[in-house]
C-alpha positions as CSV (number, residue, x, y, z in Angstrom):
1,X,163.5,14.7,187.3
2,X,165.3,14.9,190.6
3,X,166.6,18.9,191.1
4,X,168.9,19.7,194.1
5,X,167.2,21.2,196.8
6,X,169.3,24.5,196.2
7,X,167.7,25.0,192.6
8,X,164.5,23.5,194.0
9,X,164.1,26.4,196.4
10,X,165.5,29.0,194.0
11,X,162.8,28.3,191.0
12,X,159.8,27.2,193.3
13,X,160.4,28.4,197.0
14,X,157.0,28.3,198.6
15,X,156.2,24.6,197.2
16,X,160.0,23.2,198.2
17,X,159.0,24.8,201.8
18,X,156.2,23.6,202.1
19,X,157.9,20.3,201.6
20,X,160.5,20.7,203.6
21,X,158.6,21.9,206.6
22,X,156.4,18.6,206.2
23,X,159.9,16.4,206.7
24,X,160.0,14.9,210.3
25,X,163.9,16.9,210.5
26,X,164.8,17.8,213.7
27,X,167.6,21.0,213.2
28,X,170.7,21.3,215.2
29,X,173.3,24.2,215.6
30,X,175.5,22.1,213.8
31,X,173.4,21.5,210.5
32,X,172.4,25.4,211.1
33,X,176.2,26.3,210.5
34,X,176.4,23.9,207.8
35,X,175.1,26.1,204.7
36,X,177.1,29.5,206.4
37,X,180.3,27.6,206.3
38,X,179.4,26.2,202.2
39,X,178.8,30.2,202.1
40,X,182.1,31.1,203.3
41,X,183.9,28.8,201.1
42,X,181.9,30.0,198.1
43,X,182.5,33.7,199.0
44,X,186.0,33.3,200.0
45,X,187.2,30.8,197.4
46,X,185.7,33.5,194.8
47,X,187.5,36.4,196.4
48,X,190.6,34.9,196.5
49,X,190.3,33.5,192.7
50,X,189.0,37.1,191.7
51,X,192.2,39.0,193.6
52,X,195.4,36.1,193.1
53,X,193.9,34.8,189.8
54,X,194.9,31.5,190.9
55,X,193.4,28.7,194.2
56,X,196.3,27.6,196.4
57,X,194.9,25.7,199.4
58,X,196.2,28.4,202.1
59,X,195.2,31.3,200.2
60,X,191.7,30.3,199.8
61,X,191.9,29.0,203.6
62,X,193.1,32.5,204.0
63,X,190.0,33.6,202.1
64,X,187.6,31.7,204.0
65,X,188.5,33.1,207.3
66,X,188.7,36.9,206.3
67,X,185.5,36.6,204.5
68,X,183.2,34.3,206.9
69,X,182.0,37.6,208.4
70,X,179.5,37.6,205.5
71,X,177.9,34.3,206.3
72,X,177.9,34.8,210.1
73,X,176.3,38.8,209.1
74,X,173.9,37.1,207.4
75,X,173.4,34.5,210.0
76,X,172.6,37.0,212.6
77,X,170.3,39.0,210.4
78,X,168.6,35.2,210.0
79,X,168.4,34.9,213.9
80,X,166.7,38.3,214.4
81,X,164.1,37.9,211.9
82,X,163.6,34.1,213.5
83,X,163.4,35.5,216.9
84,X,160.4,37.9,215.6
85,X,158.2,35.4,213.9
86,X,156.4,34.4,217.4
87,X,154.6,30.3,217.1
88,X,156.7,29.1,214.4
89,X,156.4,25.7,213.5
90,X,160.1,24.7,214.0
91,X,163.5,24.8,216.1
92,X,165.6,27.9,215.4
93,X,168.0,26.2,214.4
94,X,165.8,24.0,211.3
95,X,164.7,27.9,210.5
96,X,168.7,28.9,210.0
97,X,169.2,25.6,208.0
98,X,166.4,26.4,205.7
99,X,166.8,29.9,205.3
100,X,170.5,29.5,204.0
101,X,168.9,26.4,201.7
102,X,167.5,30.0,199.6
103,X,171.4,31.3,199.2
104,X,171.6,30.4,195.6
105,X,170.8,33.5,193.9
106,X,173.8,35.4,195.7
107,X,176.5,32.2,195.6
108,X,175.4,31.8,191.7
109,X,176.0,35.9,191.4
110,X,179.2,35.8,193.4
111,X,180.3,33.1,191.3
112,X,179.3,34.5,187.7
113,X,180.7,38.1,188.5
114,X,183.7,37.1,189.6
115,X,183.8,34.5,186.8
116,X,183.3,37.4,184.4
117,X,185.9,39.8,186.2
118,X,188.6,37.0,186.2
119,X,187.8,35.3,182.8
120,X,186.7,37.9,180.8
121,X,189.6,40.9,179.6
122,X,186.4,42.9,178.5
123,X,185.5,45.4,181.1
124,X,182.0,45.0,183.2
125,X,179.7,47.6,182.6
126,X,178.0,49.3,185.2
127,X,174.4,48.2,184.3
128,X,175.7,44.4,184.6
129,X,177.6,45.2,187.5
130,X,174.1,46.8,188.8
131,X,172.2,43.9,187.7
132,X,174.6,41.5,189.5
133,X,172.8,43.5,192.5
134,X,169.6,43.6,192.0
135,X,168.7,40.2,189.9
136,X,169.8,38.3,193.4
137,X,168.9,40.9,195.3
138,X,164.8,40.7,193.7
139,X,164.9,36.9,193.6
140,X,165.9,36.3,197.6
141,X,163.4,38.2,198.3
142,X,161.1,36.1,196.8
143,X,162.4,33.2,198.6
144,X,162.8,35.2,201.9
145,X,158.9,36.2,201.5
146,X,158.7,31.9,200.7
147,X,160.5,31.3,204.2
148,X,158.6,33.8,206.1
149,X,155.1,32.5,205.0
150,X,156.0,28.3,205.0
151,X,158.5,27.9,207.0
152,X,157.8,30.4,210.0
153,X,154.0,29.9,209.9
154,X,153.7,34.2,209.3
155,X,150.6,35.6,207.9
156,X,150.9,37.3,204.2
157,X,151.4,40.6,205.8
158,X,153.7,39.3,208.2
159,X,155.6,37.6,205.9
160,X,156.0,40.7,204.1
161,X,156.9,42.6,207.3
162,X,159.6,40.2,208.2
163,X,161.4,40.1,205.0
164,X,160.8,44.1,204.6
165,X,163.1,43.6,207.7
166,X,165.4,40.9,206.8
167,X,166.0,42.8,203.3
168,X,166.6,46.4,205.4
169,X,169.3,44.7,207.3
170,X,171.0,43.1,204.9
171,X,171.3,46.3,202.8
172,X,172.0,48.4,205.4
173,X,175.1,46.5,206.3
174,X,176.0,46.0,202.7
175,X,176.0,49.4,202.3
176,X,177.6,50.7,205.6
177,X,180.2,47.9,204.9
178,X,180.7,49.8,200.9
179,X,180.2,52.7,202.5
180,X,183.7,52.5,205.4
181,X,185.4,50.3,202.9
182,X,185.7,53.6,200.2
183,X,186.9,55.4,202.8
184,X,184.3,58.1,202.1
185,X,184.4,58.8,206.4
186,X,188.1,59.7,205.9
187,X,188.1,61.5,202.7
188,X,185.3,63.4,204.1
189,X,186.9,64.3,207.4
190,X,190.2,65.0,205.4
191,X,187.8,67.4,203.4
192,X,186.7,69.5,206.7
193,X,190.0,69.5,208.3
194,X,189.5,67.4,210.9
């Protein structure tokens, strides 16, 4: 049974690399902005659905373009963690184009919480709302550990390293993005008088 290669890396990462890796596929900056753009449309055609209820073609344009910061956030993170894993075995841009092939567990999340926000008149609890989180968050790390060891040629420890790294980043913006987006900075300097 033939399996996209999405699902293919999301259920067995380090085999589908390992694959992958052995194809004679020279990358290009174009195919490395590819999947970051199929990102963008994901995330932004989800926002858009989630906040207007409904998918106009210049809304979700509209959506696209204020959300693509996430795909291009995460491309950078990608770049810096490809720049650190010294004798790899391909181009940096093939490395780009095969780490966003292991974005299914956050596009299928985006797309199931939103689903149930949209769809659903029941309320989300906070554990699923947690879960929505971490069940993504758990299983890209798995595929980022995949990447790291197959595709970049790293060691087991360095592999671990690098996606120690790659995770730290992402959740560090994540959060600092959460964190200005609440306006906790303003409450907080309302709060002191400044």
């Amino acid at each position: 049974m033939f399996l996209p290669l999405d699902l293919r890396l999301a259920l067995s990462p380090t085999e589908t690399y390992r694959q992958l890796i052995a194809q004679p596929v020279r990358g290009t900056w174009l195919r490395a902005l590819e999947r970051p753009a199929l990102v963008a449309v994901i995330v932004g055609t989800a926002i858009t659905l989630s906040s207007a209820r409904r998918v106009p073609l210049g809304l979700v344009l509209m959506g696209v373009v204020c959300w693509s910061f996430v795909p291009l956030i995460q491309w950078l993170i990608g770049l810096v963690v490809i720049g650190r894993a010294r004798g790899r075995p391909m181009s940096v841009p093939r490395c780009l184009e095969l780490l966003f092939a292991g974005h299914l567990p956050w596009s299928l999340s985006t797309l199931v919480m939103v689903g149930l926000y949209t769809f659903t008149p029941v309320p989300i609890a906070l554990t699923a709302q947690v879960l929505g989180l971490l069940v993504p968050g758990v299983w890209t790390t798995v595929i980022v550990w995949s990447f790291c060891r197959t595709a970049l040629g790293c060691t087991p420890a360095r592999a671990r390293r690098l996606t120690a790294f790659h995770q730290a980043l992402t959740w560090t913006t994540f959060c600092a993005y959460v964190f200005l987006l609440s306006g906790f900075w303003q409450r907080m300097l309302a709060f002191i008088g400044a």
